[in-house]
N, CA, C and O of each residue as an XYZ file, in Angstrom:
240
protein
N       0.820     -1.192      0.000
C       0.000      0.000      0.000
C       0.868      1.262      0.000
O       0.562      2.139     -0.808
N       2.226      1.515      1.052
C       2.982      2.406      0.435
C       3.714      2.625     -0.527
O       4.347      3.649     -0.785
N       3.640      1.540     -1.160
C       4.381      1.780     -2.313
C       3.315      2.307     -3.707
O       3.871      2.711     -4.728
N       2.141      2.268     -3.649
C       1.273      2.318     -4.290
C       1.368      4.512     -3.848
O       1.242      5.323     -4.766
N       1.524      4.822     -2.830
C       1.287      6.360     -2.412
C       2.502      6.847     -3.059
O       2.489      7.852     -3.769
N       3.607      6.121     -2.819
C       5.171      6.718     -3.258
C       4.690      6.937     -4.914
O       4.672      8.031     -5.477
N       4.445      6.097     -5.316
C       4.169      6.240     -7.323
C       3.190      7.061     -7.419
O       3.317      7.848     -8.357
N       1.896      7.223     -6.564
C       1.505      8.125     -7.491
C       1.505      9.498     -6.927
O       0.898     10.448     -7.421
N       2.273      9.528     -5.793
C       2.855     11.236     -5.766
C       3.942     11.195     -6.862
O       3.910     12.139     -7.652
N       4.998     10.164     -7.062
C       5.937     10.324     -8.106
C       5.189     10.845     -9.227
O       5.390     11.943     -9.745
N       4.030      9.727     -9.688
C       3.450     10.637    -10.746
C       3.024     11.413    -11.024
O       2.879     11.805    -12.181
N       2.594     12.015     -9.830
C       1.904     13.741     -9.767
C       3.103     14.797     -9.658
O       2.968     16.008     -9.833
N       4.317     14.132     -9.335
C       5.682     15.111     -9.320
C       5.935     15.457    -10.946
O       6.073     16.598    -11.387
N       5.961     14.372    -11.642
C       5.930     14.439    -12.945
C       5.225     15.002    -14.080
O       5.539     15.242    -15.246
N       4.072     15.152    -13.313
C       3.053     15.860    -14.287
C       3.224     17.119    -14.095
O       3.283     17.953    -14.998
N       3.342     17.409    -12.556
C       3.337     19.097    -12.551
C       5.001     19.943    -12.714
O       5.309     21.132    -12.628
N       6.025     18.375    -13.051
C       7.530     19.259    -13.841
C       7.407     19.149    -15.196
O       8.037     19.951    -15.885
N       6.740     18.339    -15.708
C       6.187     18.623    -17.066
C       5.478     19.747    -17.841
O       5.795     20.270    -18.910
N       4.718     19.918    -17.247
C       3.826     21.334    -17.754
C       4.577     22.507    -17.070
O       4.737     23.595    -17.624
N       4.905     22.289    -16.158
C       6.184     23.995    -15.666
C       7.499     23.680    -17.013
O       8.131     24.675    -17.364
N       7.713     22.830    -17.439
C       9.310     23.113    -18.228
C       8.490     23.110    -19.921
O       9.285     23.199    -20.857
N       7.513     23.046    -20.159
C       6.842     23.536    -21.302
C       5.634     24.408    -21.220
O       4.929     24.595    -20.228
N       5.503     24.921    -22.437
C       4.089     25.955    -22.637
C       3.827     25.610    -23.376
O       3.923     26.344    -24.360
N       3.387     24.506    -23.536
C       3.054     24.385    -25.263
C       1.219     24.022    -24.338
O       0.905     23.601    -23.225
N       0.487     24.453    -25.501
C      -1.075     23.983    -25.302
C      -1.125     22.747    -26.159
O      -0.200     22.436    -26.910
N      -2.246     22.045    -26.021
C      -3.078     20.988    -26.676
C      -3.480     21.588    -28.191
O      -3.576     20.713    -29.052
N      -3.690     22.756    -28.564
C      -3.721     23.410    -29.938
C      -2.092     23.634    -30.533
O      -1.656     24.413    -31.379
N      -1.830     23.228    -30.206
C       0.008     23.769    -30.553
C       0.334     22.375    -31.471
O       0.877     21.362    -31.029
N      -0.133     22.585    -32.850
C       0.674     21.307    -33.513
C       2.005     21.914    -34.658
O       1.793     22.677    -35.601
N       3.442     21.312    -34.245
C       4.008     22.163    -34.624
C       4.544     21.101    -36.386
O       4.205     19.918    -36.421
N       5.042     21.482    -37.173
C       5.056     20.937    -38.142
C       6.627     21.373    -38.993
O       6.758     22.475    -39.527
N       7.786     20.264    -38.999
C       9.126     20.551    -39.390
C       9.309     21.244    -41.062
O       8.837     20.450    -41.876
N       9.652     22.013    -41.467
C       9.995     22.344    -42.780
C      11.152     22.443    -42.715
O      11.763     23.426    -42.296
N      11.746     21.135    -43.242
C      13.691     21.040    -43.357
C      14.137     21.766    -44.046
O      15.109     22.353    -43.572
N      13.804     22.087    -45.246
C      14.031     22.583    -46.586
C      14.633     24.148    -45.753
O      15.752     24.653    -45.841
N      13.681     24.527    -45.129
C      13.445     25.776    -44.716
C      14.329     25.985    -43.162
O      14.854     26.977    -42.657
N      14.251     25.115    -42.886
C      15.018     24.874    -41.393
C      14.317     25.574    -40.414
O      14.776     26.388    -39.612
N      13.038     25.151    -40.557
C      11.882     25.914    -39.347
C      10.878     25.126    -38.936
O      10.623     24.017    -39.406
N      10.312     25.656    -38.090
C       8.902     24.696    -37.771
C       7.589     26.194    -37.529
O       7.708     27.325    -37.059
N       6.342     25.373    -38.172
C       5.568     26.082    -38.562
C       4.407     25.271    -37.278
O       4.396     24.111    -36.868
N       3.567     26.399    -36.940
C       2.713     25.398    -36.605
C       1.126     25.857    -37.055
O       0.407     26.852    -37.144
N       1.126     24.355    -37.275
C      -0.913     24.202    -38.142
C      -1.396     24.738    -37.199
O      -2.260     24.311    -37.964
N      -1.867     25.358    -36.108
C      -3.033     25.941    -35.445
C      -3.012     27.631    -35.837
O      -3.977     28.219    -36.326
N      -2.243     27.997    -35.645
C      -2.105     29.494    -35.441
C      -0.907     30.471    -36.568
O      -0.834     31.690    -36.722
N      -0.005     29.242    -37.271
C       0.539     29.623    -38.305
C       2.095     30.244    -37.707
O       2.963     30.489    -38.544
N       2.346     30.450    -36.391
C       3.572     30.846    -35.956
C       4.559     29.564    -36.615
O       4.348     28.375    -36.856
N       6.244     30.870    -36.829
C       7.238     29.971    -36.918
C       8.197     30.405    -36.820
O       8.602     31.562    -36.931
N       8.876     29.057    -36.494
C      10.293     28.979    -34.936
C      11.620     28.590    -35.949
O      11.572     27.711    -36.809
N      12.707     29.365    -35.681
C      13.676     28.818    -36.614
C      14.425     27.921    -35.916
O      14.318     27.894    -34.690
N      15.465     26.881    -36.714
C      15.892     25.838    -36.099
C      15.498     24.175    -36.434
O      14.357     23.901    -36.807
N      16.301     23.351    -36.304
C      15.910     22.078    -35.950
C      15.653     21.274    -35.499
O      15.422     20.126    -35.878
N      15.651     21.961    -34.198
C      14.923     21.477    -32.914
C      13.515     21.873    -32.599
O      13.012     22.945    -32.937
N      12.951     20.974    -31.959
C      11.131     21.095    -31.834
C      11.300     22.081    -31.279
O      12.333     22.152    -30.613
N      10.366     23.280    -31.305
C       9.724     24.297    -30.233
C       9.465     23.924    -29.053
O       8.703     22.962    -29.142
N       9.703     24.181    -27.905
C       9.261     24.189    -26.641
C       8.156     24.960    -25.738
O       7.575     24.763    -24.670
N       8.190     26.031    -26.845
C       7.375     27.114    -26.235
C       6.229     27.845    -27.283
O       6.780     28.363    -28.254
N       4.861     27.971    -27.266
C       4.282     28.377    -28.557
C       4.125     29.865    -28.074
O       4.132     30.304    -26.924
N       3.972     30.559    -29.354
C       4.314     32.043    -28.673
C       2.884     32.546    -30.285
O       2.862     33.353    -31.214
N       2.081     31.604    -29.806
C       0.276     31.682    -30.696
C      -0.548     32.691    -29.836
O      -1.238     33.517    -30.434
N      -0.519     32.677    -28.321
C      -1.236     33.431    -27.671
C      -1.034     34.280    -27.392
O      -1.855     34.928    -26.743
């Protein structure tokens, strides 16, 4: 039974360092253009230079 409390505070530790080390929303689909060396994203049309995913949507 304590080990069952230890996991799911672990998992509630996890959820709430997850959403603090990103901003991205549930509308945030971001989409790679290599060619271009950017990422565009389908909801709102913002775009991030680079080849690394966005971390942060900057739509709102």
């Amino acid at each position: 039974m304590v080990v069952l409390v230890i996991l799911a505070i672990g998992v509630l530790a996890y959820f709430i360092w997850r959403a603090r080390t990103s901003s991205l929303t549930r509308a945030c689909r971001w989409r790679q253009d290599k060619a271009a060396q950017q990422w565009r994203c389908a909801y709102c049309g913002a775009v991030q230079p680079g080849l690394d995913p966005p971390r942060a949507c900057h739509c709102r």
